[in-house]
N, C-alpha and C positions, 0 to 999 in steps of 0.2 A: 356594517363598519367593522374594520379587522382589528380583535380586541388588543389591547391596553398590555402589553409585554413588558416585564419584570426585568431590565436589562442589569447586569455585571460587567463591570470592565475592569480588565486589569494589568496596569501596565509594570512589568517586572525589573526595576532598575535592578535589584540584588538575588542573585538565584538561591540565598541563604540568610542568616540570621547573621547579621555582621556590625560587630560594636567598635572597632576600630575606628582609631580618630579620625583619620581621613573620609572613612564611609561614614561617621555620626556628621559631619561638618559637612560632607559635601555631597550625599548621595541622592537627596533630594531634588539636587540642583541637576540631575543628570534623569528626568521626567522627558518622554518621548511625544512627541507633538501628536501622531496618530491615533493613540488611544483617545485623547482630548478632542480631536475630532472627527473621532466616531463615537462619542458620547452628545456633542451637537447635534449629527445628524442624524442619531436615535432621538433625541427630545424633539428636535422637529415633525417626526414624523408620529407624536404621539404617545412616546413610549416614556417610561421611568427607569431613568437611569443612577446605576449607586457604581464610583468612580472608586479605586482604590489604586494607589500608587504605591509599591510595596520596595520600601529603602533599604531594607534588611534588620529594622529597629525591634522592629515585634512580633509576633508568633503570626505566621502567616495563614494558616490555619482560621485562627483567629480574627483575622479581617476579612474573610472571605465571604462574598454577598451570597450567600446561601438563600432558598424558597427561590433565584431566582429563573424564571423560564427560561434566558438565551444567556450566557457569558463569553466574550472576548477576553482571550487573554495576548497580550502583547510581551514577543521576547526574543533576544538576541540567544544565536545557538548555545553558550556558555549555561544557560537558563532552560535549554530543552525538555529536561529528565524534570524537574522543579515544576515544570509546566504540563509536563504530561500527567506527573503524580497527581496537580492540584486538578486536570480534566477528568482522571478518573474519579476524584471526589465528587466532582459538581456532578458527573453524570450519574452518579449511586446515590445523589441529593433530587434526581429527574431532572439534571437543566441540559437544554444542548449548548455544545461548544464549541467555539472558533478562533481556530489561533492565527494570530495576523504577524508581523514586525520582522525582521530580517530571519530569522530563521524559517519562517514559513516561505521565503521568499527560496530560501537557498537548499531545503529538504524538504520538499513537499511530499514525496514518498514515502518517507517516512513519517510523517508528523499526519498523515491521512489515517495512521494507524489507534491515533490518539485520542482524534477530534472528529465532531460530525461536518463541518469545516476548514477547509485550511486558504488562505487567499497568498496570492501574489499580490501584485498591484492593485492599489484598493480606491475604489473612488465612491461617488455617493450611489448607484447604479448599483453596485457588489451586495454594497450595505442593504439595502432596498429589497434586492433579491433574498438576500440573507432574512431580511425582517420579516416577508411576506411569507417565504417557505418554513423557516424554524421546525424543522422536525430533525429525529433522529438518522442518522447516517452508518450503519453499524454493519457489519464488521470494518469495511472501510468507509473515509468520509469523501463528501465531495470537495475537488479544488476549482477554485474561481480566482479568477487574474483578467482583471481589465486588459489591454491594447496598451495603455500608455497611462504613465502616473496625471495624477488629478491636473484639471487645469484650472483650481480655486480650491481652496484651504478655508476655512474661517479662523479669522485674526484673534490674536490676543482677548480681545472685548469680547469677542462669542465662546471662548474658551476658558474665560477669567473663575466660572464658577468651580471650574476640574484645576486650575491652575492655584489659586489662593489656598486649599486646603494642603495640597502638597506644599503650597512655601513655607507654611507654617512648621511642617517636620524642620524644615530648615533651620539652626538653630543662630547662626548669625550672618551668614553668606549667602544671599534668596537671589537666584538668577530665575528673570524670567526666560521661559524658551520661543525661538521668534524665527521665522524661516520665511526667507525672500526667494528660494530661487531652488529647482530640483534638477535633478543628474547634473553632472561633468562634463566639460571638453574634452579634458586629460581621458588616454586611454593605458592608466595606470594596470598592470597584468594582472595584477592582484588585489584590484577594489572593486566591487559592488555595484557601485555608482561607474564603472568606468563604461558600463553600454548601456546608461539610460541617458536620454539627450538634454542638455542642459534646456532647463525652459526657467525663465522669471516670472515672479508669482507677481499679481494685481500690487501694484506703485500704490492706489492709493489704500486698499487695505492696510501698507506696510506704515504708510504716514497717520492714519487713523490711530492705529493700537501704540505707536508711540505718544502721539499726543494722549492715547486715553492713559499711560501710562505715569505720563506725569499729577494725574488726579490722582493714583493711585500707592507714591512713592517720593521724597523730596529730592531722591537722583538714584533713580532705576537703575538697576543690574541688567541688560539683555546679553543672553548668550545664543547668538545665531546657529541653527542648526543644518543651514548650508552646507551642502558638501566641499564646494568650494566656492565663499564668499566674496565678492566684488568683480565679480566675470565682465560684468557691464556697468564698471565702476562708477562714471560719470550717471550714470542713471539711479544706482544706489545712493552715492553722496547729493544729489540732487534733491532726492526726494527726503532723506535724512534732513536735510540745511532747509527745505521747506517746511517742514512738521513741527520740530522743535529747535528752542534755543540751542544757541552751540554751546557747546559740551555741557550739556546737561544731563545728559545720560552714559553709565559706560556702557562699554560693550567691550562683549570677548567673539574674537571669531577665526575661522580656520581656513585661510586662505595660503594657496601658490608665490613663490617664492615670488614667480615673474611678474604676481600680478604688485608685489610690493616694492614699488621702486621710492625713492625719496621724494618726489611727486606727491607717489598717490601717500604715502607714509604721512607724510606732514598735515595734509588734507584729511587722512583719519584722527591724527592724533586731535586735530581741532575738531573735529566730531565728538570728541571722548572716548575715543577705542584706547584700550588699555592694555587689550592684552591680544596676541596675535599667535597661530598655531598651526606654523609651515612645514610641509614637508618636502623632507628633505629626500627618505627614502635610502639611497644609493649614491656612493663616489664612483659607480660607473656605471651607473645607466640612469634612462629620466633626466636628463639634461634639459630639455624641452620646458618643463615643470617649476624646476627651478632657475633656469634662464641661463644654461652656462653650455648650451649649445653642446659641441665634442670633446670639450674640455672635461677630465677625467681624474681621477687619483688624488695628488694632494693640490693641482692645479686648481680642480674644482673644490676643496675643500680650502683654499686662500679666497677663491672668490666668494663661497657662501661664508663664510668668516668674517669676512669684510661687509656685507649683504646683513647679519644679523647684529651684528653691530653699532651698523649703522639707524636700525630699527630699534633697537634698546636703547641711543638716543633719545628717542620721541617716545618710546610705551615700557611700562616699566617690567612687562613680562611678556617671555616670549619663549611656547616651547617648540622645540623642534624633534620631528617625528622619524624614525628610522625604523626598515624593517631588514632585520637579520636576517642571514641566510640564503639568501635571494640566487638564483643562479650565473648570477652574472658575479659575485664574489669567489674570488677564490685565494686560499690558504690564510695565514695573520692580517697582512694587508688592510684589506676593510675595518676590522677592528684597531687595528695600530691608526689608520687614518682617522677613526671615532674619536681617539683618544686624543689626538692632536686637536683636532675640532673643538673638543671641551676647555681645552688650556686656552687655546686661540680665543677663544669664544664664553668665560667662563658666568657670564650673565644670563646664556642661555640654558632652562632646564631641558637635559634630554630626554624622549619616550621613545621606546623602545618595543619592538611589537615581533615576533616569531613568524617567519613564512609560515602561513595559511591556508588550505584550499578550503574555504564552505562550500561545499555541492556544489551547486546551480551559480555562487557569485560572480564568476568572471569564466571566460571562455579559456583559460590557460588553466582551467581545472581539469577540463576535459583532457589534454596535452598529458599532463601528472597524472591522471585515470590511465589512461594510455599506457602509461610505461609503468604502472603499476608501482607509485612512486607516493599513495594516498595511504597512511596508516589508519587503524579503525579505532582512534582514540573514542571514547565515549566524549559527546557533547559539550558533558561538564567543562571537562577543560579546555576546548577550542575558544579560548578568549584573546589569541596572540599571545600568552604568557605561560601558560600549565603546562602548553603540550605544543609542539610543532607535528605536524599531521603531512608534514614533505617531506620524504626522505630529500637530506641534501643532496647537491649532484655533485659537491667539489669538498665532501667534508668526511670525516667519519664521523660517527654521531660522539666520541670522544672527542675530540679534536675539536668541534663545535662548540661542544659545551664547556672545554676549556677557555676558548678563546671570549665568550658570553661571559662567563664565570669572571675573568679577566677585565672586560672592559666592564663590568658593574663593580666591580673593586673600586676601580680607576673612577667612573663615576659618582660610587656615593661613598668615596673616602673621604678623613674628615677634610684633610685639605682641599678637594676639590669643593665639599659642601661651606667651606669657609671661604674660599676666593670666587663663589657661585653668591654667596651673601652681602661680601663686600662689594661685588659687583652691581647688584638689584636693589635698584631704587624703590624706596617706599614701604612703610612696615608691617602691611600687608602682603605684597607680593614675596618681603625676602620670607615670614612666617610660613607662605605655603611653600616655598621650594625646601625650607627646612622639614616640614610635615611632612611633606611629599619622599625625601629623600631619609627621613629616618623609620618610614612606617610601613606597609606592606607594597609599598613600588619598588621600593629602593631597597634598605635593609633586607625586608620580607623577601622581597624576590631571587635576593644574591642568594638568600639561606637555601630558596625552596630549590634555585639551580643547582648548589653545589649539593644537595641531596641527590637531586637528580643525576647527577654524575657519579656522585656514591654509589648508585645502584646500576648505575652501567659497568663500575669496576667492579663490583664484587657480587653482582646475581645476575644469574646465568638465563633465569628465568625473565628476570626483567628487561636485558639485554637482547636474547632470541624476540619479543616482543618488536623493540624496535627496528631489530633486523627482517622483519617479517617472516621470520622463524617460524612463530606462533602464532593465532589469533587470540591467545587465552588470555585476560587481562590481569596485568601482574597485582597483586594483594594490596600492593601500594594502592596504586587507584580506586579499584573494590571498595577499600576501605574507607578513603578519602570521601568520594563519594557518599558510601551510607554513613558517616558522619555529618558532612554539609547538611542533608536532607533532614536528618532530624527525624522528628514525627511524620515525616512527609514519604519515610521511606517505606514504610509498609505499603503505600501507596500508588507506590513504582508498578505500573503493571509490566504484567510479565514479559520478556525481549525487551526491556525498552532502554537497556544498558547498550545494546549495541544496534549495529542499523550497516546495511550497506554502503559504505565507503565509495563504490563506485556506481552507485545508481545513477548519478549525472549521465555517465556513460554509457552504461545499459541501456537507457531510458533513450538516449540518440540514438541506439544501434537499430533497436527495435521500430524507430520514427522513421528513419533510413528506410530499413527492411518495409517497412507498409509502402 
């Protein structure tokens, strides 16, 4: 019999120690569905599992499952360096280790460097193998990636025992986390999700864990982690309106503009969806997405206008998602268009996200590898927010960050965050756009940009950086960095500040070449 394995899991919502309001209130609620079931199918097959979901509340060091034989750790690239450090603890503790969650997904080459495993797409088969061979992998590790993401999940109720300890951090807003359905239609340039093929997860799993969920809550919170929810809408609300009483439960979820017509809107809103979180992306490209065809500029920004408006009738929050930069923008335009958007529009909060390339996540990385257009930010800050890792193609990097700098005024000035209040129904929804806009999204970020732009006018050093001048990383970051880290920073093995930028690339060339 294959003995009785000591398992650690751990899934990294915060790559630091973060006491801010927004992260004390809500970072619990942002628990990754994978970790939780790959902690199921370790108890299945045996083994003892000790679950840690890490918010940024306590010394992480400190929650760490030490003595144990195998550890998972789960993490988004912004998390990489935080995840390497705590690898090299557990493996100077004897355990081997395996990093799973979108960063293993998107720099396996590098993250081979850290771990005796790294996976791609993970199913129970991966897991299995992993459980059976558990040994070390050293100097580099091995990488495992299923064919095609999972075609069964365990629900809610199999998950409940990793799920309740984490809601508990929560200290008044406890979402539980719930996924109907994996990959995209949309073939967004710049997501993740846009080349895994959309497939729906088991109907009646989905109806079980909300019924089980009403034993469990006297009007549950689900927050769907869908990449894009209601694809096969009538089959969703189906099985919802079968399971449980109407609006008994809320729900928060992140669906396409086109899939939200006044139709299906009114049909959610009597479901109990509350809260809804479209993207919008671009006022000239992605039309498709949003449903406004070839329509472009401020044409397209009258019709989603009208389009979000219309949905803040029936749900009393709704954020809408843009990503900056993008190559299809060029000069003030885009951002002057944002800014009319929010006046037009001012019930809706906006999020705001920095052009992106993570490694391996979409095939227009490769394209940006190409033309040598991928900068070598460390990790830490590839969160959409720290660091844009694209040289633009229609900007200077002043000029950028002027016009960023610009429309986050225009956003969380007070009058915008007051005619955004008046707007939002309910005394919950307006408190978080208030939260939201005076704390490190909003306030915090305008500060951390216009820093950023400080140092593009007056350091030369930090400037050549961006220009790809230099590879050397300017003191700014350095620093930032072994601050975040903490205790953790000793523990940074060595190289593990930087990583090849263009390995996606490489890595085809070489495939090609065989």
């Amino acid at each position: 019999m294959k003995q009785k394995l000591k398992i650690g899991i751990i899934d990294l919502v915060s790559k630091k120690p973060n006491e801010n309001l927004w992260a004390r209130i809500m970072n619990a609620n942002f628990a990754s569905i994978m970790p939780q079931v790959i902690g199921v199918w370790c108890e299945e097959q045996g083994h003892d599992v000790t679950y840690v979901c890490y918010t940024g509340k306590k010394d992480l060091i400190g929650e760490l499952p030490l003595n144990a034989d195998l550890v998972f750790i789960g993490a988004f690239t912004e998390a990489a360096q935080t995840a390497y450090a705590l690898s090299n603890i557990l493996r100077l503790d004897g355990a081997v280790t395996v990093l799973g969650g979108p960063h293993a997904r998107c720099y396996p080459e590098d993250a081979l460097n850290y771990f005796d495993y790294v996976t791609g797409f993970t199913d129970k088969k991966i897991i299995s193998e992993i459980l059976q061979d558990c040994s070390p992998h050293r100097p580099e590790g091995i990488h495992l990636s299923a064919k095609n993401q999972p075609f069964f999940l365990p629900g809610v109720k199999e998950r409940w025992k990793f799920i309740e300890p984490t809601l508990q951090k929560a200290p008044w807003i406890k979402m539980v986390p719930m996924i109907g359905s994996l990959g995209c239609p949309y073939t967004c340039s710049f997501c993740i999700d846009s080349t895994v093929a959309y497939k729906p997860l088991d109907f009646d799993v989905l109806k079980e864990d909300l019924s089980f969920l009403l034993t469990k809550f006297k009007r549950p919170l689900v927050g769907w982690h869908d990449p894009n929810f209601g694809i096969r809408f009538d089959d969703y609300m189906n099985a919802i309106e079968e399971a449980i009483p109407e609006d008994s439960i809320d729900f928060i979820a992140e669906s396409s503009l086109s899939v939200l017509t006044e139709p299906h809107v009114k049909r959610l809103r009597r479901n109990g969806f509350r809260a809804m979180l479209p993207g919008i992306e671009s006022w000239f490209d992605l039309g498709n997405k949003s449903k406004t065809g070839k329509n472009t500029g401020m044409k397209k920004v009258e019709l989603v206008s009208e389009q979000i408006n219309m949905i803040l009738r029936y749900m009393p929050y709704v954020q809408t998602n843009f990503v900056l930069g993008l190559d299809s923008d060029i000069g003030e335009e885009p951002f002057e268009l944002t800014k009319k958007f929010i006046d037009l529009t001012p019930g809706a909060f906006p999020g705001y996200s920095l052009l992106s390339a993570f490694g391996r996540a979409a095939p227009l990385n490769l394209e940006y590898q190409e033309a040598n257009r991928v900068l070598p930010f460390p990790f830490h800050f590839l969160d959409n927010n720290h660091a844009m890792n694209v040289k633009p193609a229609n900007y200077t990097w002043h000029e950028l960050y002027t016009n960023i700098i610009g429309l986050g005024e225009h956003t969380f000035s007070w009058h915008s965050i007051l005619k955004r209040l008046a707007a939002t129904k309910g005394f919950i929804p307006r408190w978080i756009n208030v939260v939201r806009a005076v704390s490190s999204e909003g306030f915090g970020r305008l500060a951390y940009n216009k820093l950023i732009l400080e140092q593009l006018n007056s350091n030369k050093k930090f400037r050549d950086y961006f220009e790809q001048e230099t590879d050397e990383l300017p003191k700014f970051y350095y620093n930032m960095i072994k601050e975040d880290l903490g205790p953790l920073w000793e523990y940074l093995p060595e190289g593990a500040l930087y990583h090849d930028q263009n390995a996606y690339l490489n890595k085809n060339r070489e495939r090609i070449a065989v």
